[in-house]
C-alpha positions as CSV (number, residue, x, y, z in Angstrom):
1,X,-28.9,34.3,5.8
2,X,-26.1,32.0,4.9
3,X,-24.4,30.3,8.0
4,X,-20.8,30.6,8.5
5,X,-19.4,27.8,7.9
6,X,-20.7,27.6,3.9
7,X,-19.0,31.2,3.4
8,X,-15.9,30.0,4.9
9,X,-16.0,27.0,2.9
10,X,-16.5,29.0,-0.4
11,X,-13.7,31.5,0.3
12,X,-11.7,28.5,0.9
13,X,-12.6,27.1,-2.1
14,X,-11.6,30.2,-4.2
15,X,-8.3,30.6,-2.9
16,X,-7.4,27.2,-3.7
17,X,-8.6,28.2,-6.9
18,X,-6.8,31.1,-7.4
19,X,-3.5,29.0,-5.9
20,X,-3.3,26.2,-8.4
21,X,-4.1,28.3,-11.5
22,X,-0.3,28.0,-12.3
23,X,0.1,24.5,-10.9
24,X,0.9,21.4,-13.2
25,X,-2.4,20.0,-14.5
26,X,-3.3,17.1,-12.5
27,X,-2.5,19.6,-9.9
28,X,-5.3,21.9,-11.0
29,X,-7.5,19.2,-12.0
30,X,-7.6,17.6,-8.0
31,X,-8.2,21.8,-6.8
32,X,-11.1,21.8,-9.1
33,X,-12.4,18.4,-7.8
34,X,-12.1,19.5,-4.0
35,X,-13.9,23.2,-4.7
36,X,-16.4,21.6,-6.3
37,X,-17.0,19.1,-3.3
38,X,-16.2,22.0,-0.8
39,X,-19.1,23.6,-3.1
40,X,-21.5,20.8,-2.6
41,X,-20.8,20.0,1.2
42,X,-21.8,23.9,2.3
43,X,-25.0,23.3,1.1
44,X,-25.3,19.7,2.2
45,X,-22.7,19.4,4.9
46,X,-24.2,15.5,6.4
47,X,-23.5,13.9,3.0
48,X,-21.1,11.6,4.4
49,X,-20.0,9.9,0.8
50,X,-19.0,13.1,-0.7
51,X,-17.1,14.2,2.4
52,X,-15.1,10.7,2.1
53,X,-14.6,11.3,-1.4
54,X,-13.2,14.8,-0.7
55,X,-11.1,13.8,1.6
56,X,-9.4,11.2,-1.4
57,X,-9.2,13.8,-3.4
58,X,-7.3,16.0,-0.7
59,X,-5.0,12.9,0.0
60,X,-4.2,12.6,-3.5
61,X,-3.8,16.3,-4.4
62,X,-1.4,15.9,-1.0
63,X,0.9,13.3,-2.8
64,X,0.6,15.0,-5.9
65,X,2.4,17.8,-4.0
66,X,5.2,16.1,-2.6
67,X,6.1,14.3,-6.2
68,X,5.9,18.7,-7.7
69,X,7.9,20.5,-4.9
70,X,10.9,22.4,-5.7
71,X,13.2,21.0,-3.1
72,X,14.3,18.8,-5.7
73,X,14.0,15.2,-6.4
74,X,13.2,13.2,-3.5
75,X,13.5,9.4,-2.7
76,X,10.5,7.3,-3.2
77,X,8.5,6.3,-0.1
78,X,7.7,3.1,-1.2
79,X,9.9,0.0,-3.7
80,X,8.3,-1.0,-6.2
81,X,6.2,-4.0,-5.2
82,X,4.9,-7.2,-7.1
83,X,1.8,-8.1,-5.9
84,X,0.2,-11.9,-5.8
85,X,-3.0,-13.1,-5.3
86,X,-1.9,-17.0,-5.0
87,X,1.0,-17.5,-2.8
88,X,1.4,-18.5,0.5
89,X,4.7,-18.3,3.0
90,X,5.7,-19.8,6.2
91,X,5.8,-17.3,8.8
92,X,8.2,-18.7,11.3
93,X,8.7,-17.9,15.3
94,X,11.0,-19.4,17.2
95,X,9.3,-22.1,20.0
96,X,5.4,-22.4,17.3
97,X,4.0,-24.1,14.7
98,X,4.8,-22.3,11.7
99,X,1.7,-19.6,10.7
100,X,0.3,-19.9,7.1
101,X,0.0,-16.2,5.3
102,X,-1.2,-15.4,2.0
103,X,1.3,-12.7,0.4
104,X,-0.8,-9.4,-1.5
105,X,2.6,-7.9,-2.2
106,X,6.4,-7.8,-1.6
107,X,9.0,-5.7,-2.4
108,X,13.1,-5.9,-1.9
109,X,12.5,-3.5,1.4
110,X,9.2,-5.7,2.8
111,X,6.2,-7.0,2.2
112,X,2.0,-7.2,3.0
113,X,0.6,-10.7,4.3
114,X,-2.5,-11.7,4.9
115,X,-2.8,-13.8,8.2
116,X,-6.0,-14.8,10.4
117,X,-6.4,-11.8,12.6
118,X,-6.8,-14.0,15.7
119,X,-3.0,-15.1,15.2
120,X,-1.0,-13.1,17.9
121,X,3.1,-13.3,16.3
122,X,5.7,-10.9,17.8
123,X,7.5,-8.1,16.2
124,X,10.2,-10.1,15.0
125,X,10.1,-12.8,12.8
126,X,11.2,-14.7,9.8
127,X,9.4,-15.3,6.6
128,X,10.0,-18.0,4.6
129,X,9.9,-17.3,0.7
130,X,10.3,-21.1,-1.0
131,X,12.9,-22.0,1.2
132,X,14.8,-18.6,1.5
133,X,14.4,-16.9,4.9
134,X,13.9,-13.2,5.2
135,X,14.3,-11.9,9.0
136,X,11.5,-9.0,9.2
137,X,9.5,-7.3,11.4
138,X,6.0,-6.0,12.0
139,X,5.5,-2.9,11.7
140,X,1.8,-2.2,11.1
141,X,-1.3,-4.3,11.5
142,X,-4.7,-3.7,10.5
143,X,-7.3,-5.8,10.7
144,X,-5.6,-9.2,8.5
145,X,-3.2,-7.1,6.6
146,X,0.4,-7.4,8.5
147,X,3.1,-4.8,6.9
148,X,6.7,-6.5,7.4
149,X,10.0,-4.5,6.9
150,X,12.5,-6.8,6.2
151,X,15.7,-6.3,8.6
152,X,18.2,-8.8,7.2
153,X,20.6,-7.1,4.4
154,X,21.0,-9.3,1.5
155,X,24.3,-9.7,-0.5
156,X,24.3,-9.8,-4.6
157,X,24.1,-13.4,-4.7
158,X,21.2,-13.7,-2.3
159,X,19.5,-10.6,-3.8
160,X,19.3,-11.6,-7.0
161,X,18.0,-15.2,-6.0
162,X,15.5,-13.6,-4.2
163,X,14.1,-11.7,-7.0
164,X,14.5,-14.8,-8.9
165,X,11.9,-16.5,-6.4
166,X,9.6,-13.5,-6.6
167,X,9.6,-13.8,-10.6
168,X,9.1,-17.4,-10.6
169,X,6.7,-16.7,-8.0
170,X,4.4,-14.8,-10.5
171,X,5.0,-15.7,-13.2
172,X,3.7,-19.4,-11.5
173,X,0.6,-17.2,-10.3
174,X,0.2,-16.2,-13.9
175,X,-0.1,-19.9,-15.5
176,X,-2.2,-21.1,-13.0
177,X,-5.9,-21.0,-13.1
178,X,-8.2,-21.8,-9.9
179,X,-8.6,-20.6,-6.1
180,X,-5.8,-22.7,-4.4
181,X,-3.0,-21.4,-2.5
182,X,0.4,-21.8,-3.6
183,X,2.4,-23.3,-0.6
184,X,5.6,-23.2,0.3
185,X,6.6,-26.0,-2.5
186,X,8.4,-25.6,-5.6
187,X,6.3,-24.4,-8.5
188,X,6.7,-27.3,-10.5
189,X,5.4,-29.8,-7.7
190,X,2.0,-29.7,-9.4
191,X,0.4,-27.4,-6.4
């Protein structure tokens, strides 16, 4: 006799069937994906990947959700962000050494550094983008991955010189080839 738990699991599944049969296709398409997990976990319920990957699929079918509700258009979450694989900023703290941090992306509203994890900064601080300072603070932190929300509010003028350093900043990152860094320098100082 079945346990429990897989009957509940397949009734679950064919609800969530039966609710996304009038949904927008990737809508249906993620339903389908979880049932058929659901499906596979009752009869192997310790298969850890295929719980992980169900839960994706959940979390996906979730934001696939809140982009198709009817309450109307909503505001994104998240700016659009440019991300980098070579450059570097100055992370600077009143009374220290500046800290060295690699930037994975950056958008007008923040940005993701990497920094060593053993460097304790406080919640505020400035980052220093080629010579323009952006007053920020933390607010996440996992493992070398910092999340900074930048608190200053730029005007026009420094808005658009800001993008300006983030395009020249990639399109840098673009030309060159190798492993190095980009510090804090101009782009044209050979780095």
């Amino acid at each position: 006799m079945p346990s429990v738990a897989p009957i509940e699991q397949r009734k679950v599944c064919r609800e969530l069937l039966e609710w996304c049969q009038h949904r927008p296709l990737p809508v249906q398409r993620r339903c389908i994906t979880i049932a058929f997990n659901l499906t596979r976990l009752a009869d192997d319920p310790d298969n850890l990947k295929l719980r992980r990957e169900t839960m994706v699929h959940i979390a996906s079918l979730q934001t696939a959700l809140r982009g198709n509700n009817d309450l109307g258009q909503q505001q994104p979450t998240r700016a659009a962000r440019t991300r980098f694989q070579k450059w570097s900023v100055q992370i600077e703290v009143y009374g220290r050494k500046p800290v060295i941090a690699a930037v994975w992306d950056v958008s007008t509203s923040g940005a993701c550094l990497l920094v060593a994890p053993d460097v304790d900064l406080p919640t505020a601080l400035k980052i220093n983008f080629d010579n323009m300072l952006r007053h920020a603070e933390i607010v996440w932190r996992r493992w070398s991955f910092l999340g900074a929300r930048f608190t200053d509010q730029l005007d026009a003028h420094s808005s658009e010189q800001f993008e300006l350093i983030l395009k020249r900043a990639a399109d840098w990152e673009q030309s060159v080839i190798g492993s190095k860094f980009r510090t804090n320098g101009s782009p044209s100082a050979g780095h």
